[in-house]
C-alpha positions in Angstrom: 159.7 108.5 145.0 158.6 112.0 145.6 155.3 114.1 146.0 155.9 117.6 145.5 153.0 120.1 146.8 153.2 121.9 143.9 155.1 121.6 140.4 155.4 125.3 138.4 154.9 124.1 134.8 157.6 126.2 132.7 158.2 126.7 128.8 154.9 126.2 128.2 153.9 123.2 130.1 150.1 123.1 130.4 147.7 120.5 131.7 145.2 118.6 129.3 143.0 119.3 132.0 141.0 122.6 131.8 140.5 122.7 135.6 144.4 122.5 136.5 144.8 125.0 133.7 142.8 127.4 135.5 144.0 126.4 138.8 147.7 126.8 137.8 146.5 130.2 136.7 144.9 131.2 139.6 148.1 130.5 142.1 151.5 130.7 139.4 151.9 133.6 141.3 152.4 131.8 144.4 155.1 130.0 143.6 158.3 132.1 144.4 156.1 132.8 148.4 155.8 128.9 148.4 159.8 127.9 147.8 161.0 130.3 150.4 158.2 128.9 152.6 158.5 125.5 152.3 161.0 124.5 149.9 161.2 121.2 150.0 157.5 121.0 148.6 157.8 123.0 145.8 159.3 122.0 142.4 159.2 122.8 138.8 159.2 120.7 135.8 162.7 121.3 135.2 163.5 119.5 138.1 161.2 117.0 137.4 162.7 116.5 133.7 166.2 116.7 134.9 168.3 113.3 134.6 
């Protein structure tokens, strides 16, 4: 088991949830300043997909 800080949807992931929608809008741009900051808290949902 894992808990990632943050998961970048990619390929069109989206949230059925309108709040995480805007949220994920708000701070995508984040995400490359978060996995050289702490990259072991930081995922995307091709890692989460991947066998």
């Amino acid at each position: 088991m894992f808990r990632p800080g943050y998961i970048q949807p990619l390929h069109g992931a989206t949230s059925k949830t309108a709040m995480y929608r805007r949220m994920y809008r708000g701070v995508s741009w984040l995400y490359p300043v978060l996995r050289r900051i702490m990259p072991n808290h930081v995922t995307t949902t091709d890692n989460i997909g991947r066998p």
